[in-house]
LUMGUVEX-408077 format. One line per field, with one value per residue: x, z, y of N, C-alpha, C in turn. Coordinates in nm, 3 decimals. Layout:
nX X, ...;
nZ Z, ...;
nY Y, ...;
caX X, ...;
caZ Z, ...;
caY Y, ...;
cX X, ...;
cZ Z, ...;
cY Y, ...;
This chain:
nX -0.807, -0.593, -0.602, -0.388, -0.119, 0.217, 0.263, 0.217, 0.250, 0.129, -0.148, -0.455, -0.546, -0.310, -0.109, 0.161, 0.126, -0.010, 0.139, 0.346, 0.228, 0.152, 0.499, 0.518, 0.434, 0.464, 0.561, 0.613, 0.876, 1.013, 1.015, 1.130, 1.403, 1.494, 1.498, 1.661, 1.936, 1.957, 1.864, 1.549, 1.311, 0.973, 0.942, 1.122, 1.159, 0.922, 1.011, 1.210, 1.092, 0.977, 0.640, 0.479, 0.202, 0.134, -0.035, -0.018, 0.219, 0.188, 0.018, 0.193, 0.401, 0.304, 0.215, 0.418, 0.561, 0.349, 0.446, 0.649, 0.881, 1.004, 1.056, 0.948, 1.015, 0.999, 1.103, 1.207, 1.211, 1.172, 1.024, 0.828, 1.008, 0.969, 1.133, 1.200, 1.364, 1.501, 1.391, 1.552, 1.451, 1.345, 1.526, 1.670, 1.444, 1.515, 1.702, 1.689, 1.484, 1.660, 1.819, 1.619, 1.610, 1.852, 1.840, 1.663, 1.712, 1.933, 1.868, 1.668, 1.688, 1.649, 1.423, 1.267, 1.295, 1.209, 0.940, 0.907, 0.968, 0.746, 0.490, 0.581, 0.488, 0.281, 0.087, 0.199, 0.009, -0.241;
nZ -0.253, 0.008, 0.404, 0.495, 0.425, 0.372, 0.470, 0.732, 1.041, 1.246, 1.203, 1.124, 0.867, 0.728, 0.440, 0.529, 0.773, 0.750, 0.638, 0.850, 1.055, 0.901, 0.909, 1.129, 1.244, 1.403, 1.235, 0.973, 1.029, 1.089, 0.886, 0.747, 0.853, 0.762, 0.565, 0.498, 0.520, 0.349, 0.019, -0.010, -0.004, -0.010, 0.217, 0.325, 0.444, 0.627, 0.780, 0.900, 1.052, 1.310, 1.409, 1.278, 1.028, 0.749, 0.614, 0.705, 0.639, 0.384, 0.341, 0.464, 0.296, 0.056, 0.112, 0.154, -0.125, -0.276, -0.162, -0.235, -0.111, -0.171, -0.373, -0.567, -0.703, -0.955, -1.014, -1.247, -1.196, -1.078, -0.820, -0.926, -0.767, -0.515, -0.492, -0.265, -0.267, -0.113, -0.214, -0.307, -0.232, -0.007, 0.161, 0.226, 0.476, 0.588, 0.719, 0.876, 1.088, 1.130, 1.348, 1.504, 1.599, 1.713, 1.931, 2.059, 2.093, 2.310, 2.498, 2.646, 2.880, 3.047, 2.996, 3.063, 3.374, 3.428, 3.369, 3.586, 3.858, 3.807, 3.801, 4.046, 4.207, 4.177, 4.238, 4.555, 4.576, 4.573;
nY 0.549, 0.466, 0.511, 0.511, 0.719, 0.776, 0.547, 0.400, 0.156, 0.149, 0.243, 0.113, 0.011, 0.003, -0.165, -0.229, -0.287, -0.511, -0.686, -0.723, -0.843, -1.096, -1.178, -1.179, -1.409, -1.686, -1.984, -1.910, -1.734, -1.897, -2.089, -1.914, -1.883, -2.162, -2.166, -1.950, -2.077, -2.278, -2.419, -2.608, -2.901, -2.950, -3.200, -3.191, -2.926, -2.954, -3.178, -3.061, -2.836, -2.925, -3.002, -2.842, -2.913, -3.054, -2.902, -2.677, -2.572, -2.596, -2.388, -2.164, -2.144, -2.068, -1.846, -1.686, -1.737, -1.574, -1.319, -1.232, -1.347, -1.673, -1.837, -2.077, -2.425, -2.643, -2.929, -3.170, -3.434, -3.795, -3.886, -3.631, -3.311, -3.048, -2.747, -2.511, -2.195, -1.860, -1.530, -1.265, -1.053, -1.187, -1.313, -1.040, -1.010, -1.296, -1.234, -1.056, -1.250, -1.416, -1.296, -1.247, -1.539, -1.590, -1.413, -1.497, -1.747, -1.688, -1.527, -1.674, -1.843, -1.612, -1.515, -1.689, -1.751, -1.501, -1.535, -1.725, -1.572, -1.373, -1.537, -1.652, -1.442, -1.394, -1.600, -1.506, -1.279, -1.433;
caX -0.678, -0.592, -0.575, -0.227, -0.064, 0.343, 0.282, 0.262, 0.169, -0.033, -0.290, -0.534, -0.506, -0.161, -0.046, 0.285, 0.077, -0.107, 0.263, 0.421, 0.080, 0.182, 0.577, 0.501, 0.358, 0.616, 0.589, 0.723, 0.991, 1.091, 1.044, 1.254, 1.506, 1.545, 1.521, 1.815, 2.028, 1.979, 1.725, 1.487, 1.187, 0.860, 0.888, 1.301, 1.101, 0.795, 1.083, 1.307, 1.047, 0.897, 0.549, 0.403, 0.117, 0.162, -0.154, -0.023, 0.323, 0.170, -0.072, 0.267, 0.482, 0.195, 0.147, 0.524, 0.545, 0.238, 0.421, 0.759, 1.024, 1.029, 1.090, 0.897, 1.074, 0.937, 1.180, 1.206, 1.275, 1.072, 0.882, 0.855, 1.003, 0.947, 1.190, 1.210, 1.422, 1.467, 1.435, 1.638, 1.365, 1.312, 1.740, 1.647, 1.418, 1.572, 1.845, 1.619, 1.446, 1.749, 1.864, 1.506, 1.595, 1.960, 1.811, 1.571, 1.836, 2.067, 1.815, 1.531, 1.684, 1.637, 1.260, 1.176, 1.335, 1.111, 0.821, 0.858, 0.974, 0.565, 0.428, 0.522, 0.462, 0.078, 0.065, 0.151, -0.111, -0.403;
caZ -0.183, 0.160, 0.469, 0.544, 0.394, 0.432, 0.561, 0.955, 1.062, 1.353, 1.115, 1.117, 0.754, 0.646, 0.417, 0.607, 0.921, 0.725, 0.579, 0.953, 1.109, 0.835, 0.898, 1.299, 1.251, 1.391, 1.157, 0.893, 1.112, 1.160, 0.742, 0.659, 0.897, 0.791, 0.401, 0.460, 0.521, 0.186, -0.074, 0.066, -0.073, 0.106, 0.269, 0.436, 0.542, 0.728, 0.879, 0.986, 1.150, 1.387, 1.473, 1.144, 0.980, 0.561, 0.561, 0.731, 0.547, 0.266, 0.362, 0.462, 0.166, -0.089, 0.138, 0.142, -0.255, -0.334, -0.085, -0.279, -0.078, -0.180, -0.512, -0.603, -0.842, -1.009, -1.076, -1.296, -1.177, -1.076, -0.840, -0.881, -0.637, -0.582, -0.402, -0.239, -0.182, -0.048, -0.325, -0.248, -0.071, 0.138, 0.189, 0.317, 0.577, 0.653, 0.790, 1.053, 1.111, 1.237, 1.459, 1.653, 1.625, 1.754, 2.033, 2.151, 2.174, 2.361, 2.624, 2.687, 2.997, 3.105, 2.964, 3.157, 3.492, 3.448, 3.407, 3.693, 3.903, 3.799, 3.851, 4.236, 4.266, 4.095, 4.377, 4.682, 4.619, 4.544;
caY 0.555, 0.389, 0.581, 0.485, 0.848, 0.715, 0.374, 0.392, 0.018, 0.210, 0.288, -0.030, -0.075, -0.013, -0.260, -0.255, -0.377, -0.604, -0.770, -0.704, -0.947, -1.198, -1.249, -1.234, -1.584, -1.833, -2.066, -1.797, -1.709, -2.086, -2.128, -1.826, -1.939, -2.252, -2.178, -1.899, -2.179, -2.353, -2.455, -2.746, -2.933, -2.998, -3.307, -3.170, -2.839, -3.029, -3.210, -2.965, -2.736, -2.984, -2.947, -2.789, -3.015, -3.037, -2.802, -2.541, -2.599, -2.535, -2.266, -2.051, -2.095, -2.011, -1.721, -1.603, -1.677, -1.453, -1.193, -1.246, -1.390, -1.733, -1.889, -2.199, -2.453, -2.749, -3.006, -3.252, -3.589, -3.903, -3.828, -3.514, -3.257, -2.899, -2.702, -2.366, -2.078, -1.710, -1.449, -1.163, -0.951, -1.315, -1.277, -0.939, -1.018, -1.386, -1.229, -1.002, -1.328, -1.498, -1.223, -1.303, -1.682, -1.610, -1.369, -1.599, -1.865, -1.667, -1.511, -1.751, -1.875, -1.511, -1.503, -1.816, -1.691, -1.354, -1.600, -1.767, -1.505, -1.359, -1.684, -1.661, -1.267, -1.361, -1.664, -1.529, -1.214, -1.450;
cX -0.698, -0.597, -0.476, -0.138, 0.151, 0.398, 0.312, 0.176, 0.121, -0.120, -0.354, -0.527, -0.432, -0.111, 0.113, 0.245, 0.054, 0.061, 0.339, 0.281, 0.138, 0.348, 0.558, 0.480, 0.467, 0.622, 0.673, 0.887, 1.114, 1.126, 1.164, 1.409, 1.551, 1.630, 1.653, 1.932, 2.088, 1.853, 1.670, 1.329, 1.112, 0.887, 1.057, 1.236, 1.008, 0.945, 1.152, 1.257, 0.925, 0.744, 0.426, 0.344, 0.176, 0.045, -0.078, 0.138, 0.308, 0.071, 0.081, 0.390, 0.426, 0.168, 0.347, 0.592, 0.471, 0.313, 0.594, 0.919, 1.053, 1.007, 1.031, 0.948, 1.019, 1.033, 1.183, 1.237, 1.142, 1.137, 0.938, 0.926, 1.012, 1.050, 1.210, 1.301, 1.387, 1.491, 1.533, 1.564, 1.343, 1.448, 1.744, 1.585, 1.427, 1.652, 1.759, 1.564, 1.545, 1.817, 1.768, 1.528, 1.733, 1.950, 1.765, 1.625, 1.869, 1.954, 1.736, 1.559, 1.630, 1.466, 1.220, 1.208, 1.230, 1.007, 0.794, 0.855, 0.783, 0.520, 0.394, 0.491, 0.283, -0.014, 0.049, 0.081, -0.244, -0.426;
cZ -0.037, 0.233, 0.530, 0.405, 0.433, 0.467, 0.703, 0.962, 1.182, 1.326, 1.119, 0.976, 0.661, 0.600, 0.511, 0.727, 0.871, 0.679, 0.760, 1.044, 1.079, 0.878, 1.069, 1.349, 1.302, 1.316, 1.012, 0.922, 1.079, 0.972, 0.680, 0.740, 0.883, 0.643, 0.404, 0.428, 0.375, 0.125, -0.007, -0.006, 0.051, 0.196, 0.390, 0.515, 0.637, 0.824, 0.997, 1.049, 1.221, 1.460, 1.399, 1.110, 0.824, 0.544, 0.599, 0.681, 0.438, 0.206, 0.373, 0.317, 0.051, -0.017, 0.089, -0.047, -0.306, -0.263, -0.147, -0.246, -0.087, -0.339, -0.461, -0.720, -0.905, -1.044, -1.140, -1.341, -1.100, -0.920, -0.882, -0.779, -0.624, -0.461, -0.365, -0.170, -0.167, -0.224, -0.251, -0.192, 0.032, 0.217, 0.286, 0.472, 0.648, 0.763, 0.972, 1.118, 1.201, 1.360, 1.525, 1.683, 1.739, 1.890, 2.106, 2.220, 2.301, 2.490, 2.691, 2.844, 3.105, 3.093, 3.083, 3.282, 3.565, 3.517, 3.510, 3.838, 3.894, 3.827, 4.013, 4.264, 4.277, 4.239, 4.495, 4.732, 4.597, 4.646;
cY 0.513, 0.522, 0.595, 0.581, 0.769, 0.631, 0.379, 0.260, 0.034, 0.230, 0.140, -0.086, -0.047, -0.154, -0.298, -0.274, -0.491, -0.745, -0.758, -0.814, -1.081, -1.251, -1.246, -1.361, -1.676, -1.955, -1.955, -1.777, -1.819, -2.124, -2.035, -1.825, -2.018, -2.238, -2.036, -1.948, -2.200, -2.423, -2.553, -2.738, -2.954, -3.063, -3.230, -3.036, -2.924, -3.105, -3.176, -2.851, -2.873, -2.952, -2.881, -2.913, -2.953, -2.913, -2.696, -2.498, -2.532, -2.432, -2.137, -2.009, -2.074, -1.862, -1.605, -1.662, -1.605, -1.343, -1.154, -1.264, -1.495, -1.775, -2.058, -2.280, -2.603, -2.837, -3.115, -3.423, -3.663, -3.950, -3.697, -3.407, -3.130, -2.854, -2.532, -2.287, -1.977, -1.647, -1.351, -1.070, -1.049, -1.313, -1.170, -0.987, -1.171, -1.377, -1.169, -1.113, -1.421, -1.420, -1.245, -1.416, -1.641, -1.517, -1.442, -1.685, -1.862, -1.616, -1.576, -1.777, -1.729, -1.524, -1.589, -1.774, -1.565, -1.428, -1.671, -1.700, -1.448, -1.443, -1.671, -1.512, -1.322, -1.485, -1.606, -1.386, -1.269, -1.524;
């Protein structure tokens, strides 16, 4: 038996840290935000999250189908094309996912302001 008694993801090896590690990833974030939208194959995800390589593309959606929020589908046309959506526990935490996208949006100008505000504090004591 683990030592995580309840699941507290303060414990070092609570599975519910170890799954809370994994969707922190921004590429996750950025996949389960995009795929809330609407179904999309490989090549329209890699597109539509700018910046992702195919490896690591397809390092995160083999990780979030083994973790069960995405549905993998095989389709049957020439070429091939495989396409993926949210299951309904991915539905679940899509949605929290876009409330960080739609926060981020909406405050960043504030974030960046902080940061530069520190920037000159960290300057004019060195």
């Amino acid at each position: 038996m683990n030592d995580c008694l309840k699941y507290n993801i303060f414990q070092q090896h609570c599975p519910a840290r170890l799954f809370f590690e994994k969707i922190a990833d921004k590429w996750v974030l950025l996949i389960l935000n995009i795929l809330e939208e609407e179904t999309q194959h490989f090549n329209l995800l890699k597109k539509n999250i700018q910046g992702i390589s195919p490896k690591v593309l397809s390092q995160k959606l083999k990780m979030l189908e083994r973790d069960g929020f995405i549905e993998r589908k095989i389709l049957d046309t020439s070429p091939i094309r495989v396409d993926y959506s949210l299951t309904p526990l991915g539905q679940n935490v899509a949605s929290m996912a876009f409330q960080l996208k739609e926060w981020a949006e909406t405050n960043i100008e504030q974030v960046l302001a902080a940061q530069i505000t520190y920037d000159e504090k960290v300057l004019e004591q060195a």
